[in-house]
C-alpha positions in Angstrom: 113.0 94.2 123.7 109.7 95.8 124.2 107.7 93.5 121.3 106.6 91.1 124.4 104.0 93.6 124.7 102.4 93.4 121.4 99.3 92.1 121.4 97.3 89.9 119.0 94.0 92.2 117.3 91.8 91.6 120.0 89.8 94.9 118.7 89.7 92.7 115.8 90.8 89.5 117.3 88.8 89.7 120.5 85.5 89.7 118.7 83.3 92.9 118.3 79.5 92.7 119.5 77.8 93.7 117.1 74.0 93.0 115.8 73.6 90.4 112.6 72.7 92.1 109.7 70.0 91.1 107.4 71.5 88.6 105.3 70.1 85.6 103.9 69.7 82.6 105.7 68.1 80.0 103.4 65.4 77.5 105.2 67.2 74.5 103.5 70.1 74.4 105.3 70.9 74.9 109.2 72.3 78.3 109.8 75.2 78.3 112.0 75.4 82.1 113.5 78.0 84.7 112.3 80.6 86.3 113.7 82.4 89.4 114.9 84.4 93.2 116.9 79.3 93.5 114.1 75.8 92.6 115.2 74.8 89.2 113.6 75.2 89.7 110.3 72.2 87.7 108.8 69.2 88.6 106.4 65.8 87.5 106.5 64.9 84.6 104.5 62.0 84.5 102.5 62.0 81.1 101.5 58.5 80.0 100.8 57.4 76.6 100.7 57.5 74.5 97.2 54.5 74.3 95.2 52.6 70.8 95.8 50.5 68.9 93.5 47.9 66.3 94.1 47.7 63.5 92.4 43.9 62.9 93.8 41.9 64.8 96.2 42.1 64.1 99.6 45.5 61.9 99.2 48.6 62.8 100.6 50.1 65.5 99.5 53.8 65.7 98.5 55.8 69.2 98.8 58.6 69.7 96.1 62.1 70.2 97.5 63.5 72.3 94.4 62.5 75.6 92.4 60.0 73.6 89.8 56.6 72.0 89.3 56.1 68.4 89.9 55.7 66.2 86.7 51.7 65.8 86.7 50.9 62.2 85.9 46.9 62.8 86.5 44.2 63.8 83.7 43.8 67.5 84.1 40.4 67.2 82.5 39.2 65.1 85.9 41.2 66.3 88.5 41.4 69.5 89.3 45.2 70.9 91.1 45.1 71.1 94.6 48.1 73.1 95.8 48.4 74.3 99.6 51.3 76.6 100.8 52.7 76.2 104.3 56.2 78.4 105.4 57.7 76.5 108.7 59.3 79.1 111.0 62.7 80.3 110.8 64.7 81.8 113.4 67.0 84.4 113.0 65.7 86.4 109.8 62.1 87.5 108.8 60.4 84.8 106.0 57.8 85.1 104.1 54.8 82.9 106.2 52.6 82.4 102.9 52.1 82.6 99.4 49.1 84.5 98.5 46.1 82.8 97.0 42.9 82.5 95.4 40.1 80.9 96.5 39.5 77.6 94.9 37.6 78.0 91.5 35.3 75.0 89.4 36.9 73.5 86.3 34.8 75.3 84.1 36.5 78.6 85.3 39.7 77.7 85.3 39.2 76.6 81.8 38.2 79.9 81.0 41.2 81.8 82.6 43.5 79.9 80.7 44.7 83.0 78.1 45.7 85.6 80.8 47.4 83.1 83.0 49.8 82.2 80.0 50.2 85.7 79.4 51.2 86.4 82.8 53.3 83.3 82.8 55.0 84.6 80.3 56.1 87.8 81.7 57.0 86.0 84.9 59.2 83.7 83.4 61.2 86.9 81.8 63.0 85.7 84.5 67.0 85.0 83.9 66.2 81.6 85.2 63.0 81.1 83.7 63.1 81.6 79.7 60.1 83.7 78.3 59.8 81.1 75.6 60.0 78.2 77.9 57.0 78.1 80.2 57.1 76.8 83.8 60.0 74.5 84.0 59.6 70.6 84.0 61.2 67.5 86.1 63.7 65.8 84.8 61.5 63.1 84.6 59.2 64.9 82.3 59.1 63.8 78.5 60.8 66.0 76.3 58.2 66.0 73.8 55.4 68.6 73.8 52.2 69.5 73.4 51.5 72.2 71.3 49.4 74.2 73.7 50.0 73.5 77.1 47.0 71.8 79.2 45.3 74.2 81.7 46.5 72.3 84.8 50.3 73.3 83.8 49.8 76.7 83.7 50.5 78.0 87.5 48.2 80.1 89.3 49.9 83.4 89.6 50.5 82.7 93.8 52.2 79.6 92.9 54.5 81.7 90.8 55.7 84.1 92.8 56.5 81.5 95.6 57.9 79.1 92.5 60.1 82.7 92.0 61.1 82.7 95.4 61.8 79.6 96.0 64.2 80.0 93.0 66.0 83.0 94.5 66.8 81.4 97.7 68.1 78.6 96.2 70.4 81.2 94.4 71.4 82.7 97.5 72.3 79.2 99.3 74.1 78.2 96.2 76.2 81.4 96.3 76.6 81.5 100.3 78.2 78.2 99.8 80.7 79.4 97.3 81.9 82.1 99.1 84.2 80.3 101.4 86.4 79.4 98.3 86.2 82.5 96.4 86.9 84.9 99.3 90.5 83.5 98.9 91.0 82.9 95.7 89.0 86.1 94.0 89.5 83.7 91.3 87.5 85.6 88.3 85.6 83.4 86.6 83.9 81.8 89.8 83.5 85.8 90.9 81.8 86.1 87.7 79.4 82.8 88.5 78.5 84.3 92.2 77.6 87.8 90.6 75.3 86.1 88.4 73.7 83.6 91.0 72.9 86.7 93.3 72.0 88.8 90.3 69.4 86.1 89.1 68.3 85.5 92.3 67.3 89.4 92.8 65.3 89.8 89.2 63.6 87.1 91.0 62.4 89.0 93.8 62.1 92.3 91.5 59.3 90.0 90.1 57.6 89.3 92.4 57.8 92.7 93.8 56.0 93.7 90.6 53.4 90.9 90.9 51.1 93.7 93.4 49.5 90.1 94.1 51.0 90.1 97.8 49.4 90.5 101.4 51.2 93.5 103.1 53.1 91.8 105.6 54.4 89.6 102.8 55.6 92.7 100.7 56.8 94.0 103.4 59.0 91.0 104.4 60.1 90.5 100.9 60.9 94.4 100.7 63.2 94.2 103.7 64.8 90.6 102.1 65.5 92.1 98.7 67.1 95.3 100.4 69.5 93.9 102.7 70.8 91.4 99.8 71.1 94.4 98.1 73.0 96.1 100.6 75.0 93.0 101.3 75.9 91.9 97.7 75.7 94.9 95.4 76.8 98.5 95.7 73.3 99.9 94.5 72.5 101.7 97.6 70.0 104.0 96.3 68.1 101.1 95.2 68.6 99.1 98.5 67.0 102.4 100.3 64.5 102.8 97.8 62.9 99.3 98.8 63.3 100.2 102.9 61.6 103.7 102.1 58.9 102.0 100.9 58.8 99.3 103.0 58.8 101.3 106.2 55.6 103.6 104.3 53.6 99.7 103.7 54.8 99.0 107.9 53.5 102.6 109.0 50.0 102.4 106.9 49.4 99.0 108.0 51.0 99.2 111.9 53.8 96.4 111.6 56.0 97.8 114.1 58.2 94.6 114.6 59.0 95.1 110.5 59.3 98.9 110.7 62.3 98.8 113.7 63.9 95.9 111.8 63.7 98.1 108.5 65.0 101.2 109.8 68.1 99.2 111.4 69.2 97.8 108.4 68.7 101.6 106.7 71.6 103.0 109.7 74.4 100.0 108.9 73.7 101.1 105.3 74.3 104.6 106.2 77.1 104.0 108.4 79.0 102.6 105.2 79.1 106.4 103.4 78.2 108.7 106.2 78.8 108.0 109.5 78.0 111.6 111.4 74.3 110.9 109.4 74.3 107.6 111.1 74.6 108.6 114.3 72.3 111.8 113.9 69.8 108.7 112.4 70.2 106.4 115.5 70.0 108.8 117.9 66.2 109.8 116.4 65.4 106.3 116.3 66.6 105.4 120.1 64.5 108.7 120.9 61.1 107.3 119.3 61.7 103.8 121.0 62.0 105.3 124.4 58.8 107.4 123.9 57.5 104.3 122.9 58.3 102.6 125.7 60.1 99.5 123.5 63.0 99.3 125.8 64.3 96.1 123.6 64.5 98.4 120.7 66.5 101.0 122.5 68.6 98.4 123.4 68.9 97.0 119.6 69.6 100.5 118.7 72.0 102.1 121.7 74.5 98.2 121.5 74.1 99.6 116.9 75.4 102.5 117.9 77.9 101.1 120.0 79.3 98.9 117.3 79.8 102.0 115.4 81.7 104.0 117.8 83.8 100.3 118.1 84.6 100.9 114.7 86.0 104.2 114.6 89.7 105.3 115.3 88.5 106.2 118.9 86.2 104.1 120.4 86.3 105.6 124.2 85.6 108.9 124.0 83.1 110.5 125.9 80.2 110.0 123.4 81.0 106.5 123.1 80.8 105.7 126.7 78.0 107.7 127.4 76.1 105.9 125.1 77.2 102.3 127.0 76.5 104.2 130.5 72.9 104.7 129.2 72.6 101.1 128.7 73.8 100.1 131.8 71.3 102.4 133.6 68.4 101.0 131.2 69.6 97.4 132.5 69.3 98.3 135.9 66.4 99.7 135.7 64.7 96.9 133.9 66.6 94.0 136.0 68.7 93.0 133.3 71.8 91.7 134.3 72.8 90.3 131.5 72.4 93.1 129.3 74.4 95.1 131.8 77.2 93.1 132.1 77.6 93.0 128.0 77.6 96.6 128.2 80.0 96.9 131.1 82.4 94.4 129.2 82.1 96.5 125.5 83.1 99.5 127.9 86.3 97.6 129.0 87.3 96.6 126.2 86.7 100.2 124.6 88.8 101.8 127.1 91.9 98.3 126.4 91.9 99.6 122.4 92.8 103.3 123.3 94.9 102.4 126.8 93.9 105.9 128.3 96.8 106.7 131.0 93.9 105.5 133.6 92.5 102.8 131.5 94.2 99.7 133.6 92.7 101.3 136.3 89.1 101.4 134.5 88.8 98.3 133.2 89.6 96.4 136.2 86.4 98.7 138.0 84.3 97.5 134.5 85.4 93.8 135.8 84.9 94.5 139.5 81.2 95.3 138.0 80.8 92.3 136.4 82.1 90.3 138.8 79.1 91.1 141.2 76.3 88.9 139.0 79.3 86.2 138.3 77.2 83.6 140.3 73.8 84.4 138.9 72.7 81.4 136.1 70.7 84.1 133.9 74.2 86.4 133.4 75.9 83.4 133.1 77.0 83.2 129.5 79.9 81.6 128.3 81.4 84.2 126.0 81.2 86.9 128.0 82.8 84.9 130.6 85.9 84.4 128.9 86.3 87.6 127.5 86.0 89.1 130.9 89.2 86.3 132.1 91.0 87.8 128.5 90.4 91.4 129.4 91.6 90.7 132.9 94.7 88.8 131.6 95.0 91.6 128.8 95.7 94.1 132.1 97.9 92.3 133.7 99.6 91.8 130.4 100.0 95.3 130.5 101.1 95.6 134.2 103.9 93.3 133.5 103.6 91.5 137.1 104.9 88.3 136.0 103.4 86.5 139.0 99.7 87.7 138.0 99.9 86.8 134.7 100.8 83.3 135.2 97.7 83.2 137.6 95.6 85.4 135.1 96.1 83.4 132.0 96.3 80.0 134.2 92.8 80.8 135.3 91.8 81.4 131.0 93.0 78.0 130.1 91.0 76.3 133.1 87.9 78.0 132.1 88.3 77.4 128.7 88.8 73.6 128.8 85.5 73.6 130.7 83.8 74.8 128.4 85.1 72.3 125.4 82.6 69.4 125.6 79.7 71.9 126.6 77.6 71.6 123.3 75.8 75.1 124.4 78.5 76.7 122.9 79.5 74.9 119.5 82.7 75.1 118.3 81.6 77.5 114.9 78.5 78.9 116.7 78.7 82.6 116.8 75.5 83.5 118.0 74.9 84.7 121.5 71.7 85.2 122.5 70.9 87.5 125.7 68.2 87.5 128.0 65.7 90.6 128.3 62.8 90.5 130.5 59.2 90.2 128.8 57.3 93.6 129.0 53.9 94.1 128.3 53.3 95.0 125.0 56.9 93.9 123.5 55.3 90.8 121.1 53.7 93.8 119.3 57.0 95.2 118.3 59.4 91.9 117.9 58.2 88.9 116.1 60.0 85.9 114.3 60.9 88.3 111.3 62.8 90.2 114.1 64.7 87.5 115.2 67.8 88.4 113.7 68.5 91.4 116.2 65.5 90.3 118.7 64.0 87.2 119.5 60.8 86.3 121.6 60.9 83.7 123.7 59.1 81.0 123.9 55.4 81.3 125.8 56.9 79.2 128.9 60.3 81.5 128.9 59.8 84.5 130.9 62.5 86.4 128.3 63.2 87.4 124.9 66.5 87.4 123.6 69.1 90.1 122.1 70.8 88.2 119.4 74.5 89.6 119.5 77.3 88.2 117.2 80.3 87.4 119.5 83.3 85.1 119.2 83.3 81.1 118.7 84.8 78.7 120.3 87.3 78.6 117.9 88.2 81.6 118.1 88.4 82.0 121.5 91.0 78.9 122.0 92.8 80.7 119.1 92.9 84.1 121.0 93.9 82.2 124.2 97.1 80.2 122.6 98.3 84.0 121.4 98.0 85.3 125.0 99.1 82.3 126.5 102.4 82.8 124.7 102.6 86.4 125.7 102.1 85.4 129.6 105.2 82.4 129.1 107.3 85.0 128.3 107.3 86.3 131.6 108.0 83.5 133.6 111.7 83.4 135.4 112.3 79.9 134.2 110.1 80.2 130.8 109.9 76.9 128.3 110.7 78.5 125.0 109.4 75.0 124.0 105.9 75.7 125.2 105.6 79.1 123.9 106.6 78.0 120.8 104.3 75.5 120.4 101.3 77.7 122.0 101.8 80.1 119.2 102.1 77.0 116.3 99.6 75.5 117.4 97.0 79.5 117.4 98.5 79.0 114.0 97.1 75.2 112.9 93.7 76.7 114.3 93.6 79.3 111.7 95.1 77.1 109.0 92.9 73.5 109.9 89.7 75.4 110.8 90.0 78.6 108.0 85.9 77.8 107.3 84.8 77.2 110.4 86.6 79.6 113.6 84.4 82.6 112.7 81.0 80.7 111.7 79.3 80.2 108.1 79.4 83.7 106.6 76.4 85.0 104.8 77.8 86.9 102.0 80.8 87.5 100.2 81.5 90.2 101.7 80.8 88.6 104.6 83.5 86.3 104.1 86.0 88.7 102.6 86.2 90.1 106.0 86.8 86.7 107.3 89.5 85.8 105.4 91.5 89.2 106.0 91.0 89.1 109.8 92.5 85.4 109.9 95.1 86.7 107.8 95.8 89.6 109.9 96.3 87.0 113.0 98.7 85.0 111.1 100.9 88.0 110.5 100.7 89.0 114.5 101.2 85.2 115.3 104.4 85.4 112.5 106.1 88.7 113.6 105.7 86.8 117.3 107.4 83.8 116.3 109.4 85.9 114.0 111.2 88.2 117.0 111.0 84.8 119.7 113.2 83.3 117.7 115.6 86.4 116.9 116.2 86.7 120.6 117.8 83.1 120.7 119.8 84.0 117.0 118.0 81.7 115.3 118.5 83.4 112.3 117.1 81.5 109.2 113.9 80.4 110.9 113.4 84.3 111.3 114.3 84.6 107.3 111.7 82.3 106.8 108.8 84.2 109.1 109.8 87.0 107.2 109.3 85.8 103.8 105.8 84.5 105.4 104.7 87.6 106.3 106.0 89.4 103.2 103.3 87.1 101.3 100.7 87.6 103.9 100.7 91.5 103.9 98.7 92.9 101.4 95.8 95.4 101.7 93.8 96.3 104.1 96.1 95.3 106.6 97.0 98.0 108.6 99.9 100.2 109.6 100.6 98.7 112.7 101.2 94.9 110.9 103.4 96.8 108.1 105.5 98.5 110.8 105.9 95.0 113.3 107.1 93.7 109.5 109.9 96.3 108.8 110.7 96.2 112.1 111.0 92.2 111.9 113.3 92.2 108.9 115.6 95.0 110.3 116.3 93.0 113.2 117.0 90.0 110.9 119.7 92.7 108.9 121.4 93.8 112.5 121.3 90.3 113.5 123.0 88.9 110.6 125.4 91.9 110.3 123.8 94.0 107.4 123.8 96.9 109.2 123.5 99.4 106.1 120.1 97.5 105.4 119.1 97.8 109.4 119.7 101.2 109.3 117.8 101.8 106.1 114.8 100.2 107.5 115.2 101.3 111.1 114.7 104.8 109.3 111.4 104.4 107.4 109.1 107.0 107.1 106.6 104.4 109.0 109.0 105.0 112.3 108.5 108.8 112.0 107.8 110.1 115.6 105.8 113.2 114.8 103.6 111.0 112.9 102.6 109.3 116.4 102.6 112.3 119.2 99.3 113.2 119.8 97.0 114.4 122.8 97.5 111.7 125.8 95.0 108.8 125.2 95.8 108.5 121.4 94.5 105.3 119.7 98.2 105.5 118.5 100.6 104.4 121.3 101.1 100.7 119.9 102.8 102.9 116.6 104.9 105.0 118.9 106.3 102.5 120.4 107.3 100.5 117.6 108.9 103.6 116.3 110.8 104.3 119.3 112.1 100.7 119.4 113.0 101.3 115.9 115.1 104.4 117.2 116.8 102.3 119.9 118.4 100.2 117.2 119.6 103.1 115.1 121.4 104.4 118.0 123.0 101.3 119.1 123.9 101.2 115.4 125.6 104.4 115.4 128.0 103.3 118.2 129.5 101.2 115.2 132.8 103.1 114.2 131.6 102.9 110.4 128.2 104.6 111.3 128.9 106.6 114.1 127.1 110.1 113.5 127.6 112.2 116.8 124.8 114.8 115.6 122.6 112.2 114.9 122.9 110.9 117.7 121.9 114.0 119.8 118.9 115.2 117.5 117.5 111.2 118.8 118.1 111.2 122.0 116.7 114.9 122.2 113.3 113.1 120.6 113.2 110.2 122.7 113.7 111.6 126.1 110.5 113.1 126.6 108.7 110.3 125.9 110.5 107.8 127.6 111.7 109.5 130.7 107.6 108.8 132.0 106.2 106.3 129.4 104.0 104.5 131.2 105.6 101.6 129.8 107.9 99.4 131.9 109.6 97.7 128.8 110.2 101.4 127.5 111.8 102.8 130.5 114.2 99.4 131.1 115.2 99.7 127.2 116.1 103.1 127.1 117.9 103.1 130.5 120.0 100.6 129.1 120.2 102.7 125.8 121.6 106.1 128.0 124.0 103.5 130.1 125.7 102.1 127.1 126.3 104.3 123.9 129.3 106.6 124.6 128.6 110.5 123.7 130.3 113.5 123.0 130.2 115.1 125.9 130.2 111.5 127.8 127.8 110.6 129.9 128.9 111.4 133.8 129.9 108.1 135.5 127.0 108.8 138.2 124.1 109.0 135.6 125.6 105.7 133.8 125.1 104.0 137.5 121.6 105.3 138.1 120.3 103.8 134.4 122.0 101.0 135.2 120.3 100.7 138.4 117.1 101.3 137.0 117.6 99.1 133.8 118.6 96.2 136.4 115.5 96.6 138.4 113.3 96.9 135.7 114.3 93.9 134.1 113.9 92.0 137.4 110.1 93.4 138.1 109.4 92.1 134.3 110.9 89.1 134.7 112.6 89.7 131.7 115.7 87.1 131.7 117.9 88.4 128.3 116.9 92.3 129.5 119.1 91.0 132.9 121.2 89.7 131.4 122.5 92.8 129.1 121.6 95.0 132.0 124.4 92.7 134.3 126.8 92.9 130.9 126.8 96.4 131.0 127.5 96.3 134.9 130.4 94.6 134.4 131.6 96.3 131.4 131.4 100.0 133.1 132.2 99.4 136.5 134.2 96.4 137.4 136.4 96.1 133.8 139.6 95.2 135.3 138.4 95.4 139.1 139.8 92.8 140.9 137.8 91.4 143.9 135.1 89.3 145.0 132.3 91.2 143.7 133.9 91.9 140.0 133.8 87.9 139.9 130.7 88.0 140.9 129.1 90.4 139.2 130.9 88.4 135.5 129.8 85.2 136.6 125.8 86.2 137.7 125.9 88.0 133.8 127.2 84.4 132.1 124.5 82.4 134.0 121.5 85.0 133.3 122.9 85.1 129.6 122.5 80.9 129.3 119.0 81.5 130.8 118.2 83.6 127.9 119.3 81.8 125.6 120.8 83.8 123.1 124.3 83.0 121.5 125.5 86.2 120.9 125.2 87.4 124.4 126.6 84.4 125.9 129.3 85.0 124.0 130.0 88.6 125.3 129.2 87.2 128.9 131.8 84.7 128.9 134.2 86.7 127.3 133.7 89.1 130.1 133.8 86.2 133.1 137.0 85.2 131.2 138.6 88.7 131.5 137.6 88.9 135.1 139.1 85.7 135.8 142.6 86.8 134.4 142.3 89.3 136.6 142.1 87.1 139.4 144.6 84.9 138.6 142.5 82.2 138.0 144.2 81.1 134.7 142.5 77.7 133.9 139.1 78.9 134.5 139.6 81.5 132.3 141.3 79.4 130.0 138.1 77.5 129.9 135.6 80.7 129.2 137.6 82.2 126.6 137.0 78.5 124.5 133.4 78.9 125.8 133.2 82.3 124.5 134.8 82.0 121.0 132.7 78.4 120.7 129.8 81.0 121.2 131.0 83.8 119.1 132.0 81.1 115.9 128.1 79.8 116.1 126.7 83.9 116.1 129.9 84.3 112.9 128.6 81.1 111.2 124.8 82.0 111.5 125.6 85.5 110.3 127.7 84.8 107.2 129.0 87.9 107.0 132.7 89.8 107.4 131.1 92.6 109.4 131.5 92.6 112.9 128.8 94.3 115.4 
């Protein structure tokens, strides 16, 4: 009974801040920003601009729009080549601004330098996209036949081929970006093989350029930081990937590009974070150090919200080092009059403290939104995100409260917001990107720049900001997140609309399945996307164990077969423990239900239920597994009150476990479920008759403060069953008939059934014949539909 309180993976599901990353994003196409739970994952592009060729000087010039040379259609001998080299800016990742050059020479010279260009055009185009043998590659439109000797004006000057080579590269890059939607599902081999390739190519590229020594140092610095993050991204060659940031950051420090330098050394702690995460931290910590003896406050916020995302990551996100490290940011925000930083940080906190659920942790995260409620009215906090996920953390207390009353006003107040927010273009429906306001400081253009604009961006000269560019949730995603919790908070109406929750959670579902390329953004690797596609495949399996145990509570046993062969396809690695134990737990309902109760019982006692594996120090990221397993333990008890299973020892040794933990779980659901448990099961010694009326008693007032209408209405069952069987008076009648009416609330066959079965008795007992005449047909009607659905000769 206690599932209602499972929540979809908002650690996962809720999206993580986190910086983007260094990965590609290619000028050609517009970038839409990338998701999640990690900072923006995007690399710097280096795109350069396509070579261009006059045809006469002083005419218009026309720029290619593809990795090779125009077809020349003008007499070398007369016209000299006229090329020019522009880069447009690009937010969001570091590009390379120009192409190195050499001044204009005369004819005659040019002439003359003919043999050691072709040489060097030759090793260039070593290339895997550029034959040795072939030359500079030609239009389409060019004649296939050839010259012996190639004219001078077709051999490129060495500038124009290493932006020829990088303009190959990226193209590489975008055309393997845009497979990797696809592929992330299918891991179909043979297109693997084709994106290994493209990104392989497109990094002998760069190594070729890198070779070249013909760049400017800020351009060989950009292209050092491109070429390692893709690198990092796409391969598993870390020592090479640091190998280009060591000497990257050594070209930054000799020639003072600080804005480079910070960007360098934040890519160089993700990649550490990936093998050693104690070095990571011991890293971060030095470089928040240098940036506050620096005075870059935006780099010690860049770095602190890094480190942040890393503690996020790990198996305990609020403990005290964690938390001290967003406390630090919240006094560097006040400090600086940034309220929009602060209330980030003051959010991350909250939702820290909801993935642990500390004893106090209700208590703490409704102080975190008391804090953030205080700049709610300001228009530079305002930001849309972070407004709804402080409306889902506040609903995800509540949730946890289980005040019925509050929740419907809690998640009420989520869907308003929400459809506000639908038409505002601001906020597109795939855009990921969240970009928050920090205060200009003197000094601060010297250390962020466009090439920094992945983690920090300056604003513009008439903004009196920059902007920390945090990857947060999408639109998408946070309707999909909303239709999960909106279920959850339906469940505990009085009069809930199965209907409606049902279709809340199918249509969460039609998000994930109608929108699978676009509810977390355009990812920028395949990695990238690998990650995508398993935490939309994680949500289906929450949203199918949901659906799975809603429909089990109205005995609506082969829809429940068929979200359990669902899941069984959907759960394959990495999912976690939790989804595999919701799973078991999910098909040994659908064995008690349908009266296989030697299967039940063999997956009831999975090693995945073991108890011991779960008790740990209060404040364990582990609770949600405990209390799967003690639900699991509930069933195997009310199991062994069957006469073929009963196992009185057994049945001791589990109650002895459980009573510990449930006797004070901070868990209402808990507390109801096992006083019914302890009011029910019959022992050896039996329960005293006093005891069985206090859990009652408690049982029937839990269920009422959860608004829980099937816990009622076995809580009123049992009533009836162990204190007014074959009472006669008013208040046996009444007790019967209040259990048959809560148990058509409910829904569920098999307990309307035993209700009416019981309101018949009762009325026998009165003497009301025909009445009970009437119930017992309503009851076996009942108990034939719960026989037919079961198909089985076992009786429960």
């Amino acid at each position: 009974m206690d599932w209602q309180q499972m929540p979809p993976p908002l650690a996962s599901s809720v999206p993580t801040s986190s910086y983007q990353s260094a990965s590609p994003q290619l000028q050609q196409s517009p970038q839409l920003p990338h998701a999640r739970p990690q900072f923006q994952q995007q690399q710097p592009s280096l795109e350069p601009p396509r070579p261009q060729v006059s045809q006469q000087r002083h005419t218009s010039q026309e720029q290619s729009q593809s990795p090779r040379l125009q077809q020349l259609q003008q007499n070398v001998q007369h016209t000299a080549p006229h090329r020019q080299h522009s880069i447009p800016r690009l937010t969001g990742s570091p590009v390379v601004a120009q192409s190195p050059k050499l001044p204009q020479q005369s004819n005659v010279k040019r002439l003359s330098s003919v043999g050691p260009r072709i040489d060097h055009a030759a090793r260039v185009s070593a290339s895997p996209r550029i034959p040795a043998h072939a030359g500079p590659t030609r239009s389409s439109s060019v004649s296939s036949t050839r010259s012996p000797a190639p004219a001078p004006g077709l051999v490129p000057h060495h500038a124009d081929t290493n932006a020829l080579l990088i303009s190959v590269a990226e193209e590489l890059f975008e055309n393997a970006r845009n497979s990797a939607f696809a592929l992330a599902d299918s891991m179909d081999h043979a297109s693997l093989k084709e994106y290994q390739k493209m990104v392989a190519t497109g990094l002998g590229c760069l190594e070729v350029v890198l070779g070249s020594h013909k760049l400017a140092p800020r351009v060989e610095a950009r292209l050092q930081l491109r070429y390692a993050s893709i690198l990092a991204e796409e391969t598993s060659n870390v020592m090479e990937a640091e190998t280009a940031l060591t000497k990257g950051i050594t070209l930054c420090e000799r020639n003072r590009f600080a804005d480079l330098k910070y960007a360098m050394q934040f890519l160089q702690i993700k990649m550490l974070s990936q093998r050693r995460g104690k070095a990571a931290m011991i890293s971060v910590d030095a470089r928040i150090r240098d940036s506050e003896v620096m005075k870059h406050s935006h780099w010690t916020y860049a770095f602190r919200f890094l480190k942040a995302s890393l503690y996020m990551q790990s198996a305990n996100p609020a403990e005290a080092p964690a938390l001290e490290n967003l406390k630090a940011i919240t006094t560097l925000a006040a400090q600086k009059g940034d309220r929009a930083v602060f209330v980030v940080a003051t959010l991350l906190e909250g939702l820290s403290l909801l993935k642990t659920m500390k004893d106090d942790a209700i208590v703490r995260i409704q102080g975190c939104l008391a804090q953030v409620a205080k700049y709610q009215l300001e228009d530079s906090v305002h930001l849309m995100q972070t407004d709804i996920l402080m409306l889902m953390l506040d609903l995800a207390c509540s949730l946890h409260q289980k005040s019925p009353q509050i929740i419907a006003q809690k998640y009420g107040a989520l869907q308003e917001r929400l459809d506000g927010y639908l038409n505002n273009d601001v906020w597109g429906l795939s855009d990921t990107e969240m970009l928050v306001p920090i205060r200009k400081h003197s000094g601060s253009q010297y250390v962020i720049s466009e090439d920094t604009a992945a983690i920090l961006k300056p604003g513009s000269p008439n903004e009196d900001c920059d902007y920390l560019a945090m990857s947060f949730w999408s639109k998408l995603e946070a309707f999909t997140i909303t239709y999960t919790y909106s279920g959850l908070g339906n469940l505990y109406k009085s009069s809930r609309n199965d209907k409606k929750i049902s279709e809340l959670w199918n249509e969460a579902n039609s998000q994930l399945e109608n929108n699978a390329f676009r509810i977390r953004g355009v990812p920028t690797s395949l990695s990238n996307a690998v990650l995508n596609a398993n935490w939309r495949r994680e949500l289906k399996a929450y949203l199918c164990i949901l659906r799975g145990l809603h429909l089990a509570t109205h005995s609506k046993w082969r829809e429940v077969q068929k979200r359990t062969d669902e899941l069984n396809k959907l759960l394959k690695p990495p999912l976690g423990n939790l989804i595999h134990q919701y799973s078991l737990y999910l098909s040994a309902a659908h064995a008690q239900g349908t009266g296989d109760l030697k299967r039940a019982m063999s997956l009831y006692s999975h090693s995945s239920f073991n108890l011991d594996d779960y008790i740990t120090p209060a404040g364990s990221s582990r609770q949600a597994e405990l209390e799967v397993s003690m639900l699991a333990m509930f069933n195997r008890i009310w199991i062994m009150q069957h006469p073929s299973y009963q196992d009185e020892y057994a049945t001791r040794e589990l109650l002895e476990q459980l009573r510990p933990l449930c006797a004070d779980s901070p868990n209402l659901e808990i507390r109801t479920t096992y006083n019914l448990l302890l009011a029910a099961i019959q022992t050896n010694p039996p329960i005293p008759m006093t005891a069985i009326k206090t859990h009652i008693s408690a049982a029937l007032n839990g269920s009422k403060m959860l608004g829980d209408v099937q816990t009622l209405s076995i809580a009123l069952c049992l009533m009836q069953a162990k204190l007014f069987q074959g009472i006669v008076g008013e208040q046996a009648l009444k007790s019967a008939r209040a259990a048959s009416q809560q148990a058509k609330k409910c829904g569920n066959m098999l307990w309307m059934s035993v209700a009416d079965g019981m309101l018949a008795v009762s009325l026998e007992t009165q003497g009301q014949i025909a009445e009970a005449s009437s119930m017992h047909a309503e009851a076996s009607r009942y108990a034939e539909a719960v026989q037919a659905v079961m198909g089985r000769g076992e009786s429960l």
